[in-house]
C-alpha positions as CSV (number, residue, x, y, z in Angstrom):
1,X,6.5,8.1,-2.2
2,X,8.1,9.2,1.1
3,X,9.4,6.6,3.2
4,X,7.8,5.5,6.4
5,X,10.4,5.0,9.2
6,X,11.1,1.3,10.6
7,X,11.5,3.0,13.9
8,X,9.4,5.4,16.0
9,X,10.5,8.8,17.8
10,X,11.3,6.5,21.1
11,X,13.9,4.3,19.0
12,X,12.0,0.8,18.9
13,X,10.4,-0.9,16.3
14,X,7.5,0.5,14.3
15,X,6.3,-1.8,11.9
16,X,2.4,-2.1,12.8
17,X,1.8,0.8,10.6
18,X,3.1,-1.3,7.9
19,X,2.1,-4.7,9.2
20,X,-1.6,-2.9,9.4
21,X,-1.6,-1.9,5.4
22,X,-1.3,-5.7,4.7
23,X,-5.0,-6.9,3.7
24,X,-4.3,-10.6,3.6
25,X,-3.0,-10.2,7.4
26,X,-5.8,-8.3,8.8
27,X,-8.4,-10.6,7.3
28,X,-6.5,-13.5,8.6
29,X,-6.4,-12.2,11.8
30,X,-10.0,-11.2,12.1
31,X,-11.9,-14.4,13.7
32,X,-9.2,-14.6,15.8
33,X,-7.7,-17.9,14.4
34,X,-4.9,-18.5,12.2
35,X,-5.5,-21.6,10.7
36,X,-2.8,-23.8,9.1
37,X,-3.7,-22.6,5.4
38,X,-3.9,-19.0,6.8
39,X,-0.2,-19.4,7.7
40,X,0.9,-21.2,4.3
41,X,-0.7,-17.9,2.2
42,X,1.3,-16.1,4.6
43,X,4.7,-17.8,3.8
44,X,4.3,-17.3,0.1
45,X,4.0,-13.7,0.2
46,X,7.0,-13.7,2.8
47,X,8.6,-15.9,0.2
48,X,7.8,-13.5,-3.0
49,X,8.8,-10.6,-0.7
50,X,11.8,-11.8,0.1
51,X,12.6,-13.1,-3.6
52,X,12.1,-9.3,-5.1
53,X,14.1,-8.0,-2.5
54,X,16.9,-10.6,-2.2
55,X,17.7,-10.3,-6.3
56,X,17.8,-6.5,-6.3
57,X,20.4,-6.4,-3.7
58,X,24.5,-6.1,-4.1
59,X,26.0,-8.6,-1.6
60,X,27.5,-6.0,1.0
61,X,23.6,-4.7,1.0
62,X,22.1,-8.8,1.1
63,X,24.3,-8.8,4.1
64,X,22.9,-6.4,5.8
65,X,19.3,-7.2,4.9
66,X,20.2,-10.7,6.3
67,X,21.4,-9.7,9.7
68,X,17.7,-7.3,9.5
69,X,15.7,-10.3,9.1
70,X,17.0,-12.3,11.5
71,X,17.2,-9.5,14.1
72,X,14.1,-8.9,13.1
73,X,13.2,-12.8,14.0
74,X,14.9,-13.0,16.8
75,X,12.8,-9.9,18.3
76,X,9.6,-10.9,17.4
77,X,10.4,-14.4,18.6
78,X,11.8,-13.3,22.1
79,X,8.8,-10.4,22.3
80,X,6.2,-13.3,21.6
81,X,8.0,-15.9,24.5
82,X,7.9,-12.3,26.6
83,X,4.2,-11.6,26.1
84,X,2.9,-15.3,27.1
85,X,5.2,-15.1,30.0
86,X,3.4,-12.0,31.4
87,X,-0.2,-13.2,30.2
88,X,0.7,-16.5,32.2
89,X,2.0,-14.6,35.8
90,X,-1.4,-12.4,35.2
91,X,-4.0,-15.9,34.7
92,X,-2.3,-16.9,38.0
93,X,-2.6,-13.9,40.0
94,X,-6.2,-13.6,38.8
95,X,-6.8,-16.7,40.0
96,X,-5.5,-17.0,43.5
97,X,-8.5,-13.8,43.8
């Protein structure tokens, strides 16, 4: 199977396509709600995910799969914060209309 890239032709992150392929997510997400056992189903599979991986790995490669996950954290944190920032500014400017 060919890979699929982690990042797109304009250098940022790409992983919707592969977020997107994950049934359990989509179905979570679909009433619009993630409800607290919603989020515990989710933490298992990141949990078996990361236990297939994290075996397999040498430790120069754990390493650098490490810094990736918290990078990775780190991002999604900070783009989250980011996002309810600007849908905040936009609620109040739609409201002083």
């Amino acid at each position: 199977m060919a890979r699929s890239s982690w990042i797109n032709d304009e250098s940022t992150p790409d992983l919707d396509n592969h977020v997107n392929k994950l049934e359990h997510f989509a179905n979570s997400l679909a009433d619009g709600v993630i409800d607290a056992g919603e989020l515990a189903t989710q933490e298992k599979h990141l949990v078996a995910a990361m236990r297939d991986v994290e075996g397999s790995l040498d430790d120069n490669q754990h390493a650098k799969v490490t810094k990736l996950l918290a990078e990775l954290t780190a991002y999604s944190v900070m783009r989250t914060l980011h996002e309810m920032a600007q849908a905040r500014v936009q609620q109040a400017v739609a409201a002083k209309k």
